[in-house]
N, C-alpha and C positions, 0 to 999 in steps of 0.2 A: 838745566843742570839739576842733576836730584841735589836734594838737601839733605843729608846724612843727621845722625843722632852727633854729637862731638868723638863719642866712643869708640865710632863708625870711622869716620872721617879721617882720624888717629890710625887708624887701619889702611882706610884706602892710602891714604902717602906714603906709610909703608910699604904696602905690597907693589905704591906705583917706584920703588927704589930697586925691584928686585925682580929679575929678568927669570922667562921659564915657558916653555911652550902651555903647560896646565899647574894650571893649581887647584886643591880641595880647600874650599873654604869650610871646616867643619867646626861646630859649638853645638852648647844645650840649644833647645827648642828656643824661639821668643828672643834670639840676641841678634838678631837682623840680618840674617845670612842673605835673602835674595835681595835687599838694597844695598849691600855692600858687592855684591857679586854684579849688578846691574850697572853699579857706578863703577864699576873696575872697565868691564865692558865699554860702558860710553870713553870712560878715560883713554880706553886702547882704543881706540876710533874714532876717537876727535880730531880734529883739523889743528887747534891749536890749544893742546892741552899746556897745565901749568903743573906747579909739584903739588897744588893742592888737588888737582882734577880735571874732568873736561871745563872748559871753556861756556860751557851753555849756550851759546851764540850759533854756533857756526851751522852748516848745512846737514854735518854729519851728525851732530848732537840732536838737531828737529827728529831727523831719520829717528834716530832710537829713539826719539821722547813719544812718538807718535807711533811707531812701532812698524816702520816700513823700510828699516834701513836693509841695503840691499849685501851687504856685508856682514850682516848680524844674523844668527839662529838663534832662537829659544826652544828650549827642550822642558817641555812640562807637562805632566798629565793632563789630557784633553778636558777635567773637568776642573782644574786651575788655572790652562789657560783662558779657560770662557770665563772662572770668575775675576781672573787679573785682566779682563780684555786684550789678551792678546789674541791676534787672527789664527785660526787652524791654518792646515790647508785645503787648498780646495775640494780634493779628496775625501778627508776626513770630515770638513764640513757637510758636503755631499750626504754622505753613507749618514749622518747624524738628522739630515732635515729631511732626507728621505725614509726615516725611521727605518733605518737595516741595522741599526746599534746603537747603544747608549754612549755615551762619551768614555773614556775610557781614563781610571783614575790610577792606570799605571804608564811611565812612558814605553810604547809599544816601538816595536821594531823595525815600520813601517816609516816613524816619524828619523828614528837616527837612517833609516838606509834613504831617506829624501835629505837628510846632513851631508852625508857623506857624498853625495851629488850636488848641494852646494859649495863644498871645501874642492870641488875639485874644478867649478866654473874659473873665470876670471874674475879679478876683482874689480870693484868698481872703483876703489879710490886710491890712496897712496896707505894705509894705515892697515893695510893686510884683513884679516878675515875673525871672527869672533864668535865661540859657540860657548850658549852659558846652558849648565843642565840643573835643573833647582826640582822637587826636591831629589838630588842624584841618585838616594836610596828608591826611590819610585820605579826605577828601569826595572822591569823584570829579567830575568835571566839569558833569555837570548838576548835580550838587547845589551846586555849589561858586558856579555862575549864579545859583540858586535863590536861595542865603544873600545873595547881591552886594544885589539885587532887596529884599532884607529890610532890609539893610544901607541900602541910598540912602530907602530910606522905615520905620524904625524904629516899630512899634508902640510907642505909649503906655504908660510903664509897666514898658517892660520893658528889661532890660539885656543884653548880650552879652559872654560870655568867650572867647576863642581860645587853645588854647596849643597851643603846637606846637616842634617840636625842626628843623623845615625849614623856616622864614617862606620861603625864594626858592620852597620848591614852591607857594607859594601867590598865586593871582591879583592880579598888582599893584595892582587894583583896589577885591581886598579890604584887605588890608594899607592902602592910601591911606584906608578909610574905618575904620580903628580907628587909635585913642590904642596906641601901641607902646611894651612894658613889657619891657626886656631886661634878664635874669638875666646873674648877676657870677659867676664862680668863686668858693668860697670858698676862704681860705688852707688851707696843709695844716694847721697846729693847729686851725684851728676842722671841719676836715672828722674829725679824728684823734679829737676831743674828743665832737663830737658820736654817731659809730660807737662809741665806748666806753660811751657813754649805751647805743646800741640794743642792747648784748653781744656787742661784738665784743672777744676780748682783744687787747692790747696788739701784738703778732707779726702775728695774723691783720689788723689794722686797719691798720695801715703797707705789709703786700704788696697785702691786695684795693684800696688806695685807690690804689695803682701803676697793680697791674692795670687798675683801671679808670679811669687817666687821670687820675687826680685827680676825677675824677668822684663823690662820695660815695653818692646813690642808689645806683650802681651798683654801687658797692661794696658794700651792704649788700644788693642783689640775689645779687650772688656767696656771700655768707656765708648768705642764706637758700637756697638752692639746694644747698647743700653742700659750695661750695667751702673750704679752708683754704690757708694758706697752702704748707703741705709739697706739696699738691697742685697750685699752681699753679706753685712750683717746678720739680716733679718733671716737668710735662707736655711740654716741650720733646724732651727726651730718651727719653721713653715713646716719642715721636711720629717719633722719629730709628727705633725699636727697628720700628716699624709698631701700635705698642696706643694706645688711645684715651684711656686710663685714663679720669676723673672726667669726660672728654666722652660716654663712653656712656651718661650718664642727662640730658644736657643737648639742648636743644632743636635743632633745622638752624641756627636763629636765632644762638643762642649757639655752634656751634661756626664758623661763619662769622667772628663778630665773633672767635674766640680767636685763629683761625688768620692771621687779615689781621695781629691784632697782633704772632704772632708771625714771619710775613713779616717785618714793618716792621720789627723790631728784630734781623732778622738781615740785613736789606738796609742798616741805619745802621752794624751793623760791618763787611759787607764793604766799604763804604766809608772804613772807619776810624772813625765815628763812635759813639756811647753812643747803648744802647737805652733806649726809651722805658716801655715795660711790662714786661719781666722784669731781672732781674739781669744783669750779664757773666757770672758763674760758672755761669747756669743754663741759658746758651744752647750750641749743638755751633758751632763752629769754622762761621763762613762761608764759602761755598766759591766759586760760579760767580751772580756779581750776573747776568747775563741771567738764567740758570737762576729766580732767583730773582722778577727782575722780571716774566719772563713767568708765574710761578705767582701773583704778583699782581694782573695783570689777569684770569686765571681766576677768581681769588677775587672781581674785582668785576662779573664778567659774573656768577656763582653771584647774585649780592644780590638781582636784580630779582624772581627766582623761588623763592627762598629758602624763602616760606611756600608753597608749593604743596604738593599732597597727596599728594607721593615717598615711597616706601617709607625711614622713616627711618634703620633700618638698613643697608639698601644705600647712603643716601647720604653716612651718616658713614663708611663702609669706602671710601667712593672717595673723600671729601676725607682720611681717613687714608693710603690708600693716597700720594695724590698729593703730601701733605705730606712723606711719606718718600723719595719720589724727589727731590721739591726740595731739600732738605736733605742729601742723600747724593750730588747730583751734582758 
């Protein structure tokens, strides 16, 4: 049985009250959309579900805990399902270990048209058939058609998940044709409460849950990663000095999102205003708001290409670099 956040949990017994061939589960980033989507799943295909969830016990719950349940799809970018370990197919995996392609970080339309021939086999059990698409903005355009097409004529039997952290990237026509389930911030005691559960101590769980916005997932992504709190402290002024510190083992991904935050919170004091993600004490004296707002729209022209296949090294040294010019001008 997954173990949900209480936030989550609250969620799942709602959505398990309310009948609907698909639902979008959609919220901000970091509020737990694929483990609530996952355990929605398991709940619809368990043997002997209860009002709080699946059962965790039975035959059908193993299947998806292990990820071979014969009733279940997962729809994910080929380079999310290798790092959530889920299996490709044999196909995809093929063309990937025979190096004819790199894993593919959109869901293609290869993977929904191998769906679409599961929705239409028999089933294997009594609890019908289960397709979860995470992240659903990920489908590119034919596929995104493909699903629509799925969507206005619903195979028998079977149910559809969406979650997604950008419902407007997604075809308003999909959206019109799901039941829409949108995730609630949790307060900070229950986000505080909960990260003390997963071992985060007391210090470390009050800065990463800043850090990340109030965002809890997120936060407990920071503290698996290695961040602590001295160190998310300490990275403002590292960043003044031109070192990377705890960003040189961190992703393009992640060091994008650190540097926008800490942008943002030196662009709210040169205004006068209180930072959002670091401390006052932690941040260098704000100097020149253009200076600073033009290195913000750098930062958001870098997003689109962000995962591309750059030299990582080079590219942390020039978002280092450039962070230290903005802040020193």
């Amino acid at each position: 049985m997954i173990t949900l956040a209480p936030w989550l949990q609250a969620s799942l017994e709602n959505l398990l009250t309310r009948p609907g061939h698909a639902w979008l589960i959609q919220g901000s980033t970091g509020l737990g959309q694929y483990d609530l989507a996952l355990a929605l799943a398991q709940s619809w295909l368990c043997q002997a579900p209860t009002p709080q969830g699946a059962c965790g016990k039975c035959a059908s719950c193993h299947g998806t805990a292990v990820r071979v349940h014969a009733d279940f799809r997962m729809l994910m970018p080929e380079t999310e399902m290798i790092e959530r370990a889920w299996p490709l197919s044999e196909k995809a995996q093929k063309e990937i270990d025979d190096k004819k392609r790199k894993p593919s970080r959109e869901i293609r339309v290869d993977s929904l048209r191998e769906m679409l021939e599961f929705c239409h086999l028999t089933r294997s059990g009594e609890r019908g058939k289960v397709v979860m698409i995470y992240p659903a903005e990920q489908m590119n355009t034919v596929t995104a058609h493909t699903l629509l097409k799925t969507l206005e004529e619903p195979p028998a039997d079977t149910r559809f998940i969406l979650a997604t952290a950008a419902a407007d990237a997604l075809l308003p026509t999909i959206r019109s044709r799901c039941l829409v389930y949108t995730l609630r911030w949790p307060d900070a005691g229950s986000a505080l409460a909960w990260l003390s559960e997963q071992g985060l101590p007391g210090p470390d769980a009050a800065v990463l849950l800043r850090a990340a916005g109030g965002r809890a997932h997120d936060a407990l992504v920071y503290f698996n990663e290695g961040m602590k709190a001295k160190d998310w402290a300490s990275l403002p002024k590292l960043l003044l000095r031109g070192e990377a510190g705890l960003l040189g083992e961190a992703t393009p991904a992640m060091v994008l999102s650190v540097l926008q935050k800490l942008c943002h919170d030196m662009q709210a004091l040169a205004c006068g205003g209180l930072p959002r993600y670091f401390e006052v004490a932690d941040l260098p004296a704000a100097k020149n708001f253009n200076t600073l707002s033009q290195w913000s729209r750098e930062l958001m022209d870098s997003a689109p290409s962000i995962d591309h296949t750059f030299n990582a090294g080079l590219l942390l040294q020039a978002f280092v670099s450039r962070a230290q010019r903005a802040m020193t001008a």
